[in-house]
PyMOL commands that place a pseudoatom at each C-alpha (Angstrom):
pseudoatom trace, name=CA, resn=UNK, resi=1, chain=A, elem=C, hetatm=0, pos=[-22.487, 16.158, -16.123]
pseudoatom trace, name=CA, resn=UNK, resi=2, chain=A, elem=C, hetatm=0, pos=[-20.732, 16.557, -19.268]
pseudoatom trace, name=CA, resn=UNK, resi=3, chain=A, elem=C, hetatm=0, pos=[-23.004, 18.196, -21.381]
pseudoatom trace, name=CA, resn=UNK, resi=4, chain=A, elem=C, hetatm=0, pos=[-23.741, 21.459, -18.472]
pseudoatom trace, name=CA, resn=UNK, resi=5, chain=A, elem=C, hetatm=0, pos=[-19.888, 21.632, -18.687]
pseudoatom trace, name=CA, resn=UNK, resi=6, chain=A, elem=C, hetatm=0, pos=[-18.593, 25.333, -19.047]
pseudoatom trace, name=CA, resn=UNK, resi=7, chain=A, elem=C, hetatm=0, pos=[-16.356, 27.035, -21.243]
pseudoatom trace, name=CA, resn=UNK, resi=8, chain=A, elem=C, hetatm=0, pos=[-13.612, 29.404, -20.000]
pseudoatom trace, name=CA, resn=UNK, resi=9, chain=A, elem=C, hetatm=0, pos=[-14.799, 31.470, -22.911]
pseudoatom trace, name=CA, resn=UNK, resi=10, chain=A, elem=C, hetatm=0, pos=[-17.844, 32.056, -21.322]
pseudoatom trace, name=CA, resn=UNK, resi=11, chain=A, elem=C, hetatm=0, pos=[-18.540, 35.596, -20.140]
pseudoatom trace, name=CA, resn=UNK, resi=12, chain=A, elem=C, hetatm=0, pos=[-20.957, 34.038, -17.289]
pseudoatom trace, name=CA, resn=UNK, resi=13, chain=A, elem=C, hetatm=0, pos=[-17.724, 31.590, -16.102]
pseudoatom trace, name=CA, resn=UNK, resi=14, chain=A, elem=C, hetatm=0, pos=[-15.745, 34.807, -15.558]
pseudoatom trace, name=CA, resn=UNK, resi=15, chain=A, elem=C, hetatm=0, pos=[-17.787, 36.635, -14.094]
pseudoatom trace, name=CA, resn=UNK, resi=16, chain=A, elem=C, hetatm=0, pos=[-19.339, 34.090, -10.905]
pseudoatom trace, name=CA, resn=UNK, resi=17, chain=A, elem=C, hetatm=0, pos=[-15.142, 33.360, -11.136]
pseudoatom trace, name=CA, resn=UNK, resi=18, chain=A, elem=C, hetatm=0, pos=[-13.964, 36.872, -10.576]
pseudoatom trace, name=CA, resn=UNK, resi=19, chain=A, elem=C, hetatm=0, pos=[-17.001, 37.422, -7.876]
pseudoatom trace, name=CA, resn=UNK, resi=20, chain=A, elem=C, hetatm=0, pos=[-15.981, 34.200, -5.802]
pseudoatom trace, name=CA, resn=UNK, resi=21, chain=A, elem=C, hetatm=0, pos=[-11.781, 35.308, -5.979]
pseudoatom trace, name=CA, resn=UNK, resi=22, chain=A, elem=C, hetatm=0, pos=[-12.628, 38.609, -4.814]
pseudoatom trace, name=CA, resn=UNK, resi=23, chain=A, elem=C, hetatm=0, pos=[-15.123, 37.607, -2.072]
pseudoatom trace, name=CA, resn=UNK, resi=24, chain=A, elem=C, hetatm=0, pos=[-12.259, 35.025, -1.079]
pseudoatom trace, name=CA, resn=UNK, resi=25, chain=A, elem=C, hetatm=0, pos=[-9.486, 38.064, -1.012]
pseudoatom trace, name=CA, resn=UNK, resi=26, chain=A, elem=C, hetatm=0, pos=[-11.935, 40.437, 1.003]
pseudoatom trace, name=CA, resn=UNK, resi=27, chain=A, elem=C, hetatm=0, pos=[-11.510, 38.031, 3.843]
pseudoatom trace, name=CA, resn=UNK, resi=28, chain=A, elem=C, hetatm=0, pos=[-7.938, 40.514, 5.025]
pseudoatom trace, name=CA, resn=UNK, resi=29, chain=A, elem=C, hetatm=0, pos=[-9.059, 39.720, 9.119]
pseudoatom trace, name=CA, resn=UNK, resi=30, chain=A, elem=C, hetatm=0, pos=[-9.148, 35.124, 8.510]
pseudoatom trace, name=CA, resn=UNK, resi=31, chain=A, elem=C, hetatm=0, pos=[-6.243, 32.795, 7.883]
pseudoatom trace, name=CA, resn=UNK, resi=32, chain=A, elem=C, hetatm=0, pos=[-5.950, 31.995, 4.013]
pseudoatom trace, name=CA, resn=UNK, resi=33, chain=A, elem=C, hetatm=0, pos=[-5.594, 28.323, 4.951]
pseudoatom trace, name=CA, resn=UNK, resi=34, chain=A, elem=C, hetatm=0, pos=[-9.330, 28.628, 6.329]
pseudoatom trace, name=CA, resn=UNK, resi=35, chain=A, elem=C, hetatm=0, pos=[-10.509, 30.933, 3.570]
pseudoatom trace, name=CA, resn=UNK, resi=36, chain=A, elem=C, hetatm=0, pos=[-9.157, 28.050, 1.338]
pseudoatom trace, name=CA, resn=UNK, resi=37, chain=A, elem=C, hetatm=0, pos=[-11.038, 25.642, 2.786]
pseudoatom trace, name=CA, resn=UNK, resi=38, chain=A, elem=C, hetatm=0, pos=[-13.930, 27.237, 3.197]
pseudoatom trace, name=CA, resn=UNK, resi=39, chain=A, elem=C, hetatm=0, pos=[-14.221, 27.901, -0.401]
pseudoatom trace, name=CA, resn=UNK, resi=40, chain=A, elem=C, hetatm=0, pos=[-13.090, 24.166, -0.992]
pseudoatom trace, name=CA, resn=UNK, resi=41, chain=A, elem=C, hetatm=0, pos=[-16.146, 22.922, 1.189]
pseudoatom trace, name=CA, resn=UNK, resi=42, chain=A, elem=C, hetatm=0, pos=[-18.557, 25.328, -0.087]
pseudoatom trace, name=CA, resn=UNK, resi=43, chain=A, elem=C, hetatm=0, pos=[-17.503, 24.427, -3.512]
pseudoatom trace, name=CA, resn=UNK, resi=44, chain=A, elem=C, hetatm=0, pos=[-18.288, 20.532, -2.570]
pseudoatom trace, name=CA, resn=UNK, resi=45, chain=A, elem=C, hetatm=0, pos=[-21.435, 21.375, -1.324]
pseudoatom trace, name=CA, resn=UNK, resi=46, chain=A, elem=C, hetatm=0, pos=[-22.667, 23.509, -3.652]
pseudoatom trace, name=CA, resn=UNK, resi=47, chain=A, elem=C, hetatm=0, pos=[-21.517, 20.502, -6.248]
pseudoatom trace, name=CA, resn=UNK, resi=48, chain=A, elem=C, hetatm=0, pos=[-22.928, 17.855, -4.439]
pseudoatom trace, name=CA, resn=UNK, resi=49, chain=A, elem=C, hetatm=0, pos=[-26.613, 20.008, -4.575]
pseudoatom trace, name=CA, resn=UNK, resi=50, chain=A, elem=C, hetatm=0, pos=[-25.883, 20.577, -8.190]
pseudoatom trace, name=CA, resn=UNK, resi=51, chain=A, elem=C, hetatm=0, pos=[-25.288, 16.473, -8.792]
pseudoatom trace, name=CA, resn=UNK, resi=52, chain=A, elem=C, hetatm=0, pos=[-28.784, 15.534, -6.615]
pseudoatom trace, name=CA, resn=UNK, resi=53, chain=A, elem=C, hetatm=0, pos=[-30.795, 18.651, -8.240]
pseudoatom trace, name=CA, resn=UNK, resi=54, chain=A, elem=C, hetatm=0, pos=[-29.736, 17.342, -11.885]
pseudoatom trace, name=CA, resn=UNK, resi=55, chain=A, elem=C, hetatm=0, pos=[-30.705, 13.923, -11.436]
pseudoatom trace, name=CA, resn=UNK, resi=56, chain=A, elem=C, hetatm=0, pos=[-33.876, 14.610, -9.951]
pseudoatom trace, name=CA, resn=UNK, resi=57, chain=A, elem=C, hetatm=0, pos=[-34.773, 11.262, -7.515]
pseudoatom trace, name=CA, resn=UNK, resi=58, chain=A, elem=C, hetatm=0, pos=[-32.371, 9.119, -5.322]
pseudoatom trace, name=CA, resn=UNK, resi=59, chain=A, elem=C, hetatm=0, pos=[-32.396, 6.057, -7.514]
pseudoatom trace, name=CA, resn=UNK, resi=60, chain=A, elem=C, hetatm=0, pos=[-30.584, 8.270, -10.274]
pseudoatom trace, name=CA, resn=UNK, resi=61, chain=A, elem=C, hetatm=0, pos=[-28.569, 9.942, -7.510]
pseudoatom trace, name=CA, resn=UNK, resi=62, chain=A, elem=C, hetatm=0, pos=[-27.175, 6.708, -6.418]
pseudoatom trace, name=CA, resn=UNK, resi=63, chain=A, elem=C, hetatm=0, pos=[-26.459, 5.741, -9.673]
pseudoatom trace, name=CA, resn=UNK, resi=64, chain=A, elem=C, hetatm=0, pos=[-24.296, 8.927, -10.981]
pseudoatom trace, name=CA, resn=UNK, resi=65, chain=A, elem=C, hetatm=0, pos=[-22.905, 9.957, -8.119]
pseudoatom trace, name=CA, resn=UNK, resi=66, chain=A, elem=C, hetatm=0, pos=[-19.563, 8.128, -8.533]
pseudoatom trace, name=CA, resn=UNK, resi=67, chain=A, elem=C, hetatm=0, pos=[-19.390, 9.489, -11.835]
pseudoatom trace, name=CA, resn=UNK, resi=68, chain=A, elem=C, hetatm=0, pos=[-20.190, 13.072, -10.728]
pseudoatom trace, name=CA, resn=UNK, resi=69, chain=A, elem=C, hetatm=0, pos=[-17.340, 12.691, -7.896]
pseudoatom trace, name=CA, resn=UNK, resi=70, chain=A, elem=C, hetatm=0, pos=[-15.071, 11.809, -10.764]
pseudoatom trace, name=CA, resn=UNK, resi=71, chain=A, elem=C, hetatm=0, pos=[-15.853, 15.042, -13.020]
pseudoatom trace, name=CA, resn=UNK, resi=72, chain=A, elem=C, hetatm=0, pos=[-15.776, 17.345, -10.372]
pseudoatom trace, name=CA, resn=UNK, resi=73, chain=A, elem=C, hetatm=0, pos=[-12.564, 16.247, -9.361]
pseudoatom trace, name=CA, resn=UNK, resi=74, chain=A, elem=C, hetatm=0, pos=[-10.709, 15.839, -12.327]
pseudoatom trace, name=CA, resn=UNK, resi=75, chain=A, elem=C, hetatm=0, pos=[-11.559, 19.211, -13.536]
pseudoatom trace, name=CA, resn=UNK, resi=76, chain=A, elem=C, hetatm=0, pos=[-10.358, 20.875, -9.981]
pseudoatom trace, name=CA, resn=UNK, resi=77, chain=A, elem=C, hetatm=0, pos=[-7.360, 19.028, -11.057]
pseudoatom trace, name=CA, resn=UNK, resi=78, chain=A, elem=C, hetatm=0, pos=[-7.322, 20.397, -14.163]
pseudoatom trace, name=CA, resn=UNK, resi=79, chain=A, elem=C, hetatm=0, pos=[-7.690, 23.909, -13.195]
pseudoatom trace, name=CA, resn=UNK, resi=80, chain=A, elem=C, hetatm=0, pos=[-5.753, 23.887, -10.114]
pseudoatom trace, name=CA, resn=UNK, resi=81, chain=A, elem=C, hetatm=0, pos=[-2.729, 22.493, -12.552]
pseudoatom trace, name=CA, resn=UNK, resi=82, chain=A, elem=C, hetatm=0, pos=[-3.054, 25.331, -15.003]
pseudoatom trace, name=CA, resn=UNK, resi=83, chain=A, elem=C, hetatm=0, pos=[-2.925, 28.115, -12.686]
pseudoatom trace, name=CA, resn=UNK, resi=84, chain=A, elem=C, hetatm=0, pos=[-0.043, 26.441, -10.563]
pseudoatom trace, name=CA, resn=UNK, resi=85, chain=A, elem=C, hetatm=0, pos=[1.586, 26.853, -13.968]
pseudoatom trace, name=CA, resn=UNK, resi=86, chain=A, elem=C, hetatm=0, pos=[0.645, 30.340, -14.084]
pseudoatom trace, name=CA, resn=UNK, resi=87, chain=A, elem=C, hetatm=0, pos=[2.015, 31.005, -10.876]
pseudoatom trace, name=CA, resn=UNK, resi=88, chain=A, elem=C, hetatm=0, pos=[4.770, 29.337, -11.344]
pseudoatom trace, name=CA, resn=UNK, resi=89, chain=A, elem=C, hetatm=0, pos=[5.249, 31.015, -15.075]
pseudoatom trace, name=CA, resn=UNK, resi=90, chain=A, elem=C, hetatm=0, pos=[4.659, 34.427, -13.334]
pseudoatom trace, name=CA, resn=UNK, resi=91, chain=A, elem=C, hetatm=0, pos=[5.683, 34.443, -9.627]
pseudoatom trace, name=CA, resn=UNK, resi=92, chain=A, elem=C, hetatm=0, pos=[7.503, 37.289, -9.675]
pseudoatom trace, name=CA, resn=UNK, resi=93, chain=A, elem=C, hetatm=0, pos=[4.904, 38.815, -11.348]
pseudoatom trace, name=CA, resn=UNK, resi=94, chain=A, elem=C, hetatm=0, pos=[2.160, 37.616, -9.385]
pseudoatom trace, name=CA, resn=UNK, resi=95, chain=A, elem=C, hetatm=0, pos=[3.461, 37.336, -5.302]
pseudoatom trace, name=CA, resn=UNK, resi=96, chain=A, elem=C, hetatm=0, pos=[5.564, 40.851, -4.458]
pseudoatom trace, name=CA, resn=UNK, resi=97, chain=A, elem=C, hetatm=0, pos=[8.013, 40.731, -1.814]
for i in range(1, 97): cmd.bond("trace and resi %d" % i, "trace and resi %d" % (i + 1))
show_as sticks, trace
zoom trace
């Protein structure tokens, strides 16, 4: 998985970003606990296609999925960590009363 890894820097990363985030805060009329984890799960699934599409049969499937759980994971960490920070750097900023 490593090597299809993107860059922040990438134009491409921004833009499918900004598209997702603004689909997400279009839904005004649902509960942003659901709209949260309905982006979560779609996320997941969307990953778990991209894991079984890259390896191509079951046998490799089987083999990388563990790792593939891993990545995925540890860079949600990652990201979720660095904009808590941001929120938490810029709160005022960011959440108006």
């Amino acid at each position: 998985m490593a090597e299809s890894q993107v860059k922040p820097e990438n134009d491409a990363f921004w833009k499918v970003a900004d598209s997702f985030i603004a689909h997400a805060n279009a839904q005004n009329d649902t509960d942003r606990g659901v709209v949260s984890a309905g982006f979560a799960y779609s996320s997941a699934r969307f990953n778990a296609f991209v894991i079984a599409s890259q390896c191509g049969n079951k046998e490799a499937f089987e083999a990388e999925k563990d790792a593939a759980i891993e990545y995925f994971v540890s860079q949600y960490k990652l990201a979720l960590t660095e904009n808590v920070a941001d929120y938490s750097a810029n709160f005022d900023k960011y959440i108006s009363k």
